[in-house]
N, CA, C and O atoms as a GROMACS GRO file, in nm:
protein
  408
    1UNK      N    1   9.575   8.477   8.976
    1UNK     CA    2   9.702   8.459   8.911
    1UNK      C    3   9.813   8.483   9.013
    1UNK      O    4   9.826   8.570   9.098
    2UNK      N    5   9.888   8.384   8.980
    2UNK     CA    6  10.015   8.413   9.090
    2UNK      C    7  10.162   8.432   9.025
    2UNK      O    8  10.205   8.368   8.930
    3UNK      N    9  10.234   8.543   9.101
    3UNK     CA   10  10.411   8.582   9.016
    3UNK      C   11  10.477   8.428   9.043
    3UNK      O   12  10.460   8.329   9.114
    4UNK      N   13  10.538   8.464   8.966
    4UNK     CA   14  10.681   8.340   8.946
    4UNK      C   15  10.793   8.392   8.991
    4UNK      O   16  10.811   8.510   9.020
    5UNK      N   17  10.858   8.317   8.996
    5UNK     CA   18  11.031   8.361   8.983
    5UNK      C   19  11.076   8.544   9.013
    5UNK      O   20  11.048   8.606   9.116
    6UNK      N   21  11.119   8.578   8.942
    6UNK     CA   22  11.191   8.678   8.953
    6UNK      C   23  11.090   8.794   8.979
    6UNK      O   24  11.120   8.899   9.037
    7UNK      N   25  10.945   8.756   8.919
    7UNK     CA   26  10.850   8.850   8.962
    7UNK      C   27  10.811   8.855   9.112
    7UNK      O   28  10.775   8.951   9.180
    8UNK      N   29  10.832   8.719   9.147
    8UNK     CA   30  10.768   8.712   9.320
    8UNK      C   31  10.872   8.786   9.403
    8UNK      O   32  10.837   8.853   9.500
    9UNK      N   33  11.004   8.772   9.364
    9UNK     CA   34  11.104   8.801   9.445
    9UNK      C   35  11.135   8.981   9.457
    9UNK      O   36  11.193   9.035   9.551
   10UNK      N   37  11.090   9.035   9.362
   10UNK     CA   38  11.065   9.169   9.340
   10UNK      C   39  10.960   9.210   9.414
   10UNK      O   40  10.974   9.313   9.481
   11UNK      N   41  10.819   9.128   9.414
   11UNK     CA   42  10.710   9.178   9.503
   11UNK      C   43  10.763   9.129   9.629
   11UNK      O   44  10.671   9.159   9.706
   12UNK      N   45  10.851   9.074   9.699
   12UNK     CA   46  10.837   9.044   9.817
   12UNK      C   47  10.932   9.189   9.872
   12UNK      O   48  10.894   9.267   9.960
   13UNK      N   49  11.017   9.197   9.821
   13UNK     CA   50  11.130   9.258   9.825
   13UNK      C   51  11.040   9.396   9.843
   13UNK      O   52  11.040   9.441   9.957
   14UNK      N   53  10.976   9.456   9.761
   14UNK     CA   54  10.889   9.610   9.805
   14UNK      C   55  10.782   9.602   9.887
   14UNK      O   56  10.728   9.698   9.942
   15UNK      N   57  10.746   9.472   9.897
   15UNK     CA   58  10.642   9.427  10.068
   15UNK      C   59  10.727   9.503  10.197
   15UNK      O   60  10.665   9.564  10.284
   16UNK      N   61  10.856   9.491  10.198
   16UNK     CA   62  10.926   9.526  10.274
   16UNK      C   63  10.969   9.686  10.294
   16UNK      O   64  11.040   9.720  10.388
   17UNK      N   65  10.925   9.766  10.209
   17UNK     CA   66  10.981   9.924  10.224
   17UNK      C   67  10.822   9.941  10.282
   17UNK      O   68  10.727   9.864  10.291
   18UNK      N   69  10.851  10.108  10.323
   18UNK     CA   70  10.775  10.173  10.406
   18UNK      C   71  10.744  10.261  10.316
   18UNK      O   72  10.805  10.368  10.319
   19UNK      N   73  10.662  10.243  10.233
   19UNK     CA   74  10.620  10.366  10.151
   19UNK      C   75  10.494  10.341  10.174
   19UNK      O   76  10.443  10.238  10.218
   20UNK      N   77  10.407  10.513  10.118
   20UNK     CA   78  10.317  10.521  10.121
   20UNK      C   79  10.214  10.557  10.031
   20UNK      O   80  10.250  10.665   9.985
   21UNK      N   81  10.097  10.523   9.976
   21UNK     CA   82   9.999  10.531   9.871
   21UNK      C   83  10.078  10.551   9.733
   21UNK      O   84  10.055  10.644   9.656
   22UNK      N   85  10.201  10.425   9.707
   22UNK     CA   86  10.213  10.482   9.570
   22UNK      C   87  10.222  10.382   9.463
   22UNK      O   88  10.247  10.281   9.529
   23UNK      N   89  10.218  10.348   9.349
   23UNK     CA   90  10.250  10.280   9.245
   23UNK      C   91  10.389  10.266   9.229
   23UNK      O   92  10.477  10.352   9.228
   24UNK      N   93  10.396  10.128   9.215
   24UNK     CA   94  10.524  10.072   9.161
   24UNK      C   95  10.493   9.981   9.026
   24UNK      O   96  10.380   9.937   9.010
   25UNK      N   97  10.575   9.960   8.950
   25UNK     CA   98  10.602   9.882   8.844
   25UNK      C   99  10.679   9.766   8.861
   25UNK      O  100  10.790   9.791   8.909
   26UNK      N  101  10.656   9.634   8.835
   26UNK     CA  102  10.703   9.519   8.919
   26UNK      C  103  10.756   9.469   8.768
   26UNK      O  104  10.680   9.458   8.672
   27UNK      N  105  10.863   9.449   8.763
   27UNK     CA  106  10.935   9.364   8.604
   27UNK      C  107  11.034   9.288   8.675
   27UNK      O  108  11.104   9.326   8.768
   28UNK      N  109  11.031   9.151   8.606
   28UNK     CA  110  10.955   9.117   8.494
   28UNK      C  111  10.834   9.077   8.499
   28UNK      O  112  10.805   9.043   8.613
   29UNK      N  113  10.718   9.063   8.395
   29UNK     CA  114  10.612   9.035   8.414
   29UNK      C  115  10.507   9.130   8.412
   29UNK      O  116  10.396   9.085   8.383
   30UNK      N  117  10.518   9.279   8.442
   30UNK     CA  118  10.415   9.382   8.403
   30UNK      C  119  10.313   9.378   8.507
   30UNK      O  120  10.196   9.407   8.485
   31UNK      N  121  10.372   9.332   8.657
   31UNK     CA  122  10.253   9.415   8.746
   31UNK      C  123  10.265   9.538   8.802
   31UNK      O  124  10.361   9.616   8.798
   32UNK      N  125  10.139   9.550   8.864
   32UNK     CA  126  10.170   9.681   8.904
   32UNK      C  127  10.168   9.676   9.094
   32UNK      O  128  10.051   9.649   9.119
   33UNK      N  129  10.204   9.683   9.159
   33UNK     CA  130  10.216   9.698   9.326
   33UNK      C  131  10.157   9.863   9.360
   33UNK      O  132  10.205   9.973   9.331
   34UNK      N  133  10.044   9.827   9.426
   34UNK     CA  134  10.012   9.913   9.526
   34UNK      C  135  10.030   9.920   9.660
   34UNK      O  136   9.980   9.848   9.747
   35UNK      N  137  10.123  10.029   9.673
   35UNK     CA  138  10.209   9.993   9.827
   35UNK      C  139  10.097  10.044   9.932
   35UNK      O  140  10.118   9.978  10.034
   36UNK      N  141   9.994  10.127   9.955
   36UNK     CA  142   9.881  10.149  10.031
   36UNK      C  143   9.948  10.207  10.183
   36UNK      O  144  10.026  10.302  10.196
   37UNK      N  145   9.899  10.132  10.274
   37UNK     CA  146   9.930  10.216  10.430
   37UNK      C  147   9.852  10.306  10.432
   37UNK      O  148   9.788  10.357  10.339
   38UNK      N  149   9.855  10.339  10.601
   38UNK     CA  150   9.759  10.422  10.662
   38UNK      C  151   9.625  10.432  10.583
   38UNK      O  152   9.572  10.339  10.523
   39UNK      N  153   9.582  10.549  10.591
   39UNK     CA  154   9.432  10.529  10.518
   39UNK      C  155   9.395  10.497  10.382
   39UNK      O  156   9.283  10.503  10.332
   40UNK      N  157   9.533  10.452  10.314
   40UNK     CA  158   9.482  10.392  10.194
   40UNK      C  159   9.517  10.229  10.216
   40UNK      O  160   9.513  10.141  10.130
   41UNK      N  161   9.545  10.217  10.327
   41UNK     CA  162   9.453  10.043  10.343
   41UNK      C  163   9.557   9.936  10.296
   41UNK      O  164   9.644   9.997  10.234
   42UNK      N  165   9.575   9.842  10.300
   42UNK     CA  166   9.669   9.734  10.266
   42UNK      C  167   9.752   9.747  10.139
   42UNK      O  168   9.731   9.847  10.070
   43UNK      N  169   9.845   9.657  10.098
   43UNK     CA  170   9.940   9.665  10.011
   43UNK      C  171   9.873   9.571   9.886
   43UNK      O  172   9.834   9.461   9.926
   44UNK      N  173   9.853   9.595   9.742
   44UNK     CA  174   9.760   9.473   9.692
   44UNK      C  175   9.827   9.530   9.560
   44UNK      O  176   9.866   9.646   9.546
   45UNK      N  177   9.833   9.427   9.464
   45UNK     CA  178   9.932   9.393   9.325
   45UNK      C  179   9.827   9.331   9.231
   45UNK      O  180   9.727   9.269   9.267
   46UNK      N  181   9.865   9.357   9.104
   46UNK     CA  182   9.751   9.268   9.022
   46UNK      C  183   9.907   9.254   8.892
   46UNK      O  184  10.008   9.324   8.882
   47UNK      N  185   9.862   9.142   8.818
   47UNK     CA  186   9.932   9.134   8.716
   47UNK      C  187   9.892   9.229   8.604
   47UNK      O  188   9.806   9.315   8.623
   48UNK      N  189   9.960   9.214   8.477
   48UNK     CA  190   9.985   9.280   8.395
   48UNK      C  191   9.861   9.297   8.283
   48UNK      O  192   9.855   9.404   8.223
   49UNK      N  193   9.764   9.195   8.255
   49UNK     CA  194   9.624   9.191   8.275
   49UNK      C  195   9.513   9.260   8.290
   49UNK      O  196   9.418   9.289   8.217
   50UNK      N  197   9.552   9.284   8.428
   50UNK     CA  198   9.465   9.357   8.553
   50UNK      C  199   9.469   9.490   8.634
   50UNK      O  200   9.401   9.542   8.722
   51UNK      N  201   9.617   9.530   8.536
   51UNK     CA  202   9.617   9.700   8.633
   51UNK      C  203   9.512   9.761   8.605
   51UNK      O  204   9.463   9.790   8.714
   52UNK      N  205   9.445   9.800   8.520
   52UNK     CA  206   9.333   9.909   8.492
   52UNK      C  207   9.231   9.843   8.620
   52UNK      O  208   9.195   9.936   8.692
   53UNK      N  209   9.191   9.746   8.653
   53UNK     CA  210   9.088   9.701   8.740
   53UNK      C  211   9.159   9.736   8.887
   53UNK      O  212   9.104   9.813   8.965
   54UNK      N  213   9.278   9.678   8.915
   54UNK     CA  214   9.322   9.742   9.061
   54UNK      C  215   9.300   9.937   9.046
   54UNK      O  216   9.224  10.006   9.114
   55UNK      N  217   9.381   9.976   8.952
   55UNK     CA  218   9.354  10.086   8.927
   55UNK      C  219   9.199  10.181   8.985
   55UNK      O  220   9.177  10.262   9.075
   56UNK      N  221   9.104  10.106   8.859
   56UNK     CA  222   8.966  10.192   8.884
   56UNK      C  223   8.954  10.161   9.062
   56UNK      O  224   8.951  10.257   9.140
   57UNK      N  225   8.947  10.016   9.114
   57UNK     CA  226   8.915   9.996   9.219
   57UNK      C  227   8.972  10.094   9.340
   57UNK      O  228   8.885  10.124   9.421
   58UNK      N  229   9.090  10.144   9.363
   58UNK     CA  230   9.180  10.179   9.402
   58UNK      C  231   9.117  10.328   9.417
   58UNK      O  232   9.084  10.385   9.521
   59UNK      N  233   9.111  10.366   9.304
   59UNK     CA  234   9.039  10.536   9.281
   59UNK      C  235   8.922  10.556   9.314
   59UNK      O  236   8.898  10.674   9.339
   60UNK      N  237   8.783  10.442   9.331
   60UNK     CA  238   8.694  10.439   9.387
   60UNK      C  239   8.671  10.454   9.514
   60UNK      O  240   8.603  10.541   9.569
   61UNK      N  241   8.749  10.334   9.576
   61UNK     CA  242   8.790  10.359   9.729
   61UNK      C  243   8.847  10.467   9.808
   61UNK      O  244   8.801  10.517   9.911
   62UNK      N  245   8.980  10.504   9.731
   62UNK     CA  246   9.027  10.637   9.802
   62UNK      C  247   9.104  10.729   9.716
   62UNK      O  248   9.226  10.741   9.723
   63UNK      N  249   9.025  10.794   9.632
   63UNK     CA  250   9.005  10.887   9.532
   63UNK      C  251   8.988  11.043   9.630
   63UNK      O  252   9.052  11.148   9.619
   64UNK      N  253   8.903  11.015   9.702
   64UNK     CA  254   8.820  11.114   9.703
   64UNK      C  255   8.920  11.156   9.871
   64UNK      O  256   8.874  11.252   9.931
   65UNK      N  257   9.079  11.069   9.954
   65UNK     CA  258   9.136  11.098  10.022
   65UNK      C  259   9.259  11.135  10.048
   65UNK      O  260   9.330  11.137  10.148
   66UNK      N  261   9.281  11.185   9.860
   66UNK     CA  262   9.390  11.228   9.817
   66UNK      C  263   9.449  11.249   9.696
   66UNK      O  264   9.365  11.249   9.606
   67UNK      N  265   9.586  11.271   9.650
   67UNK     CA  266   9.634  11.253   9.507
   67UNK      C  267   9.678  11.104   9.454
   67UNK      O  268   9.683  11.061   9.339
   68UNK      N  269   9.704  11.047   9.567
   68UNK     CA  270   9.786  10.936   9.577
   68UNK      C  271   9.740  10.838   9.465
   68UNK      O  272   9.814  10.809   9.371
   69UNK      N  273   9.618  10.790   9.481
   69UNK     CA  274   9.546  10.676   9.359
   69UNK      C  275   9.527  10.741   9.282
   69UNK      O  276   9.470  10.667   9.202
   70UNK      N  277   9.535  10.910   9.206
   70UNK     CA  278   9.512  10.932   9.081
   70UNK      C  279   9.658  10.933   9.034
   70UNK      O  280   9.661  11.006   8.936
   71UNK      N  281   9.760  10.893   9.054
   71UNK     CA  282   9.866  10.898   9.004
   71UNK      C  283   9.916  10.856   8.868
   71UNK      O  284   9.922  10.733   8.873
   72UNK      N  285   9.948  10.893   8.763
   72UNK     CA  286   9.949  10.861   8.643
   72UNK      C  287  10.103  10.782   8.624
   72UNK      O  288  10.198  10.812   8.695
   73UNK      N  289  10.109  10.693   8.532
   73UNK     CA  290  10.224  10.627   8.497
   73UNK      C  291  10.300  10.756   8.422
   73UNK      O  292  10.272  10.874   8.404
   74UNK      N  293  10.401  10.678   8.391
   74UNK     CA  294  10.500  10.552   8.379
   74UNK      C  295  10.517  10.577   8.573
   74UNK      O  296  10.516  10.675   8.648
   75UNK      N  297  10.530  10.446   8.589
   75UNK     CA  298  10.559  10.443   8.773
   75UNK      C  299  10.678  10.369   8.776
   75UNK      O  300  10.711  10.282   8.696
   76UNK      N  301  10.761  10.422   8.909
   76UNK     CA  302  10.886  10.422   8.930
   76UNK      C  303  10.905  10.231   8.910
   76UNK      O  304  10.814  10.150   8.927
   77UNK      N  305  11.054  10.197   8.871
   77UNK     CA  306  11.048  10.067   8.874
   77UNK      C  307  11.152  10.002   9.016
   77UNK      O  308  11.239  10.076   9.063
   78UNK      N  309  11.136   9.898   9.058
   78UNK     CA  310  11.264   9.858   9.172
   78UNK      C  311  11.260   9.957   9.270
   78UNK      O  312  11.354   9.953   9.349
   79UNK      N  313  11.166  10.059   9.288
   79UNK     CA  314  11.203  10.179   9.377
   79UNK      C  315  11.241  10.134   9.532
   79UNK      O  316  11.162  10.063   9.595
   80UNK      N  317  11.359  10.176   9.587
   80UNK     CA  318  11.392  10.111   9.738
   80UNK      C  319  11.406  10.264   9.841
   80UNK      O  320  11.458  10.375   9.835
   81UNK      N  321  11.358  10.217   9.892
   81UNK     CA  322  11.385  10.356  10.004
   81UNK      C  323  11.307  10.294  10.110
   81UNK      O  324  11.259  10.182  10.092
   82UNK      N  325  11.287  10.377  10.253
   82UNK     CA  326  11.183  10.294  10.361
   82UNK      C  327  11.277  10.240  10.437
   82UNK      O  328  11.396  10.260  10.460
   83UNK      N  329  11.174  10.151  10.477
   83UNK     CA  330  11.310  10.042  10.616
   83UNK      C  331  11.416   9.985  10.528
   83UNK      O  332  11.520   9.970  10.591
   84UNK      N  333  11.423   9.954  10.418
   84UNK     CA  334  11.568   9.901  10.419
   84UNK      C  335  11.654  10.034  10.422
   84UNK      O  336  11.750  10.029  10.499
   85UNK      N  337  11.638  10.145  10.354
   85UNK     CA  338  11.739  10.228  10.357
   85UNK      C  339  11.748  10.276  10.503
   85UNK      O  340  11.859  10.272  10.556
   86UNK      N  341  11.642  10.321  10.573
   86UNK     CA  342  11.647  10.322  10.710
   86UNK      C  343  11.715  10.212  10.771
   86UNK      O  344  11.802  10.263  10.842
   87UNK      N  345  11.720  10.083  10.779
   87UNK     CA  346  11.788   9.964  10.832
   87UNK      C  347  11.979  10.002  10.832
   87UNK      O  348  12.060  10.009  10.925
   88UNK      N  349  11.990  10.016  10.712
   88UNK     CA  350  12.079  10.057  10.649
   88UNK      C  351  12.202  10.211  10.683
   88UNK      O  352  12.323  10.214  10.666
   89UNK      N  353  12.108  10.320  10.735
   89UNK     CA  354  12.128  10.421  10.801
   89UNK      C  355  12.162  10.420  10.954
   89UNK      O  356  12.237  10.493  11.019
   90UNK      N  357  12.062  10.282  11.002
   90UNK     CA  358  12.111  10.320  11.114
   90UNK      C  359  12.240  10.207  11.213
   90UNK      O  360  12.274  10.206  11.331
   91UNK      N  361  12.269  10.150  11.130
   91UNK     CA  362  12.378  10.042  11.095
   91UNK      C  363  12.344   9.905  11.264
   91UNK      O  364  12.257   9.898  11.351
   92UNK      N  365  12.444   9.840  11.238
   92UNK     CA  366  12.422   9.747  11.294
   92UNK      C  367  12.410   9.770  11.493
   92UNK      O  368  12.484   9.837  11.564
   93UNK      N  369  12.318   9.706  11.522
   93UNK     CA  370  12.293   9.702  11.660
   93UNK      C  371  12.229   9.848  11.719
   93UNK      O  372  12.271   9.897  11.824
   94UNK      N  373  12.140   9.898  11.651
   94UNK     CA  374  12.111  10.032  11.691
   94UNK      C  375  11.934   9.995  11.608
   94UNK      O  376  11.906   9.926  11.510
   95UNK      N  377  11.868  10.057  11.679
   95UNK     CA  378  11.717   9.999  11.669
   95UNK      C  379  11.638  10.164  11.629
   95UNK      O  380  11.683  10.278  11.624
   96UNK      N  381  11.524  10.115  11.611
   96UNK     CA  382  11.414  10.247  11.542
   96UNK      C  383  11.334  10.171  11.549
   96UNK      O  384  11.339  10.049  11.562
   97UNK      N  385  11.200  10.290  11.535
   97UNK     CA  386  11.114  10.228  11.459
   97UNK      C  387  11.063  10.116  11.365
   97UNK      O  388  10.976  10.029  11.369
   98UNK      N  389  11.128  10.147  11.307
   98UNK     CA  390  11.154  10.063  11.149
   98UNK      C  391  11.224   9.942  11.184
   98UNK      O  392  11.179   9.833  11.148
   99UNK      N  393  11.319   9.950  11.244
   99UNK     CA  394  11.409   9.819  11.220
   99UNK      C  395  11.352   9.718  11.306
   99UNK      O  396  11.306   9.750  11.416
  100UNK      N  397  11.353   9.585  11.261
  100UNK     CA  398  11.336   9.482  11.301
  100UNK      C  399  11.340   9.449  11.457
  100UNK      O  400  11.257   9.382  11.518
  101UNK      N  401  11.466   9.514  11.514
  101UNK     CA  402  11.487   9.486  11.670
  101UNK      C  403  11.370   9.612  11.768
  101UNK      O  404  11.383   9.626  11.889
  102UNK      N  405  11.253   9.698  11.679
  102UNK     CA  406  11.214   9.763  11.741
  102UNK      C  407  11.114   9.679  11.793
  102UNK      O  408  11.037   9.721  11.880
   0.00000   0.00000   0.00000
């Protein structure tokens, strides 16, 4: 299954922060985004459907390397922080880590 519209533009948009092992809530549409990194492994989303299956999967894999995948809802919605707020902090023509010109 693939997002539409306003749902894709929301998942692309938190592809882009730097967070780590946590649940997000993706509206409209009712997915859920697993932002992952470091040892919890890539960034992966399921629709509204399918959270309980990303879910169990998620807790199987790396359950046992932290709190992070047992995390219980309600999960934050639109949450922004990461490189854009970092981008943002460190204003124009000045580089990091994070920012694009690093």
């Amino acid at each position: 299954m693939r997002a539409e519209g306003a749902t894709e533009r929301a998942l692309e948009a938190q592809l882009q922060e730097f967070l780590f092992g946590e649940y997000l809530d993706v509206d409209p549409g009712h997915w859920l985004h697993w932002t992952g990194n470091g040892i919890y492994g890539r960034a992966q989303y399921a629709c509204g459907e399918h959270r309980g299956e990303l879910k169990a999967a998620l807790r199987e894999s790396y359950g046992t390397l932290g709190w992070h995948p047992w995390a219980m809802g309600p999960h934050p919605v639109n949450y922004r922080r990461g490189r854009v707020a970092a981008r943002r902090a460190l204003g124009p023509g000045r580089s990091s880590r994070w920012s694009p010109l690093a």
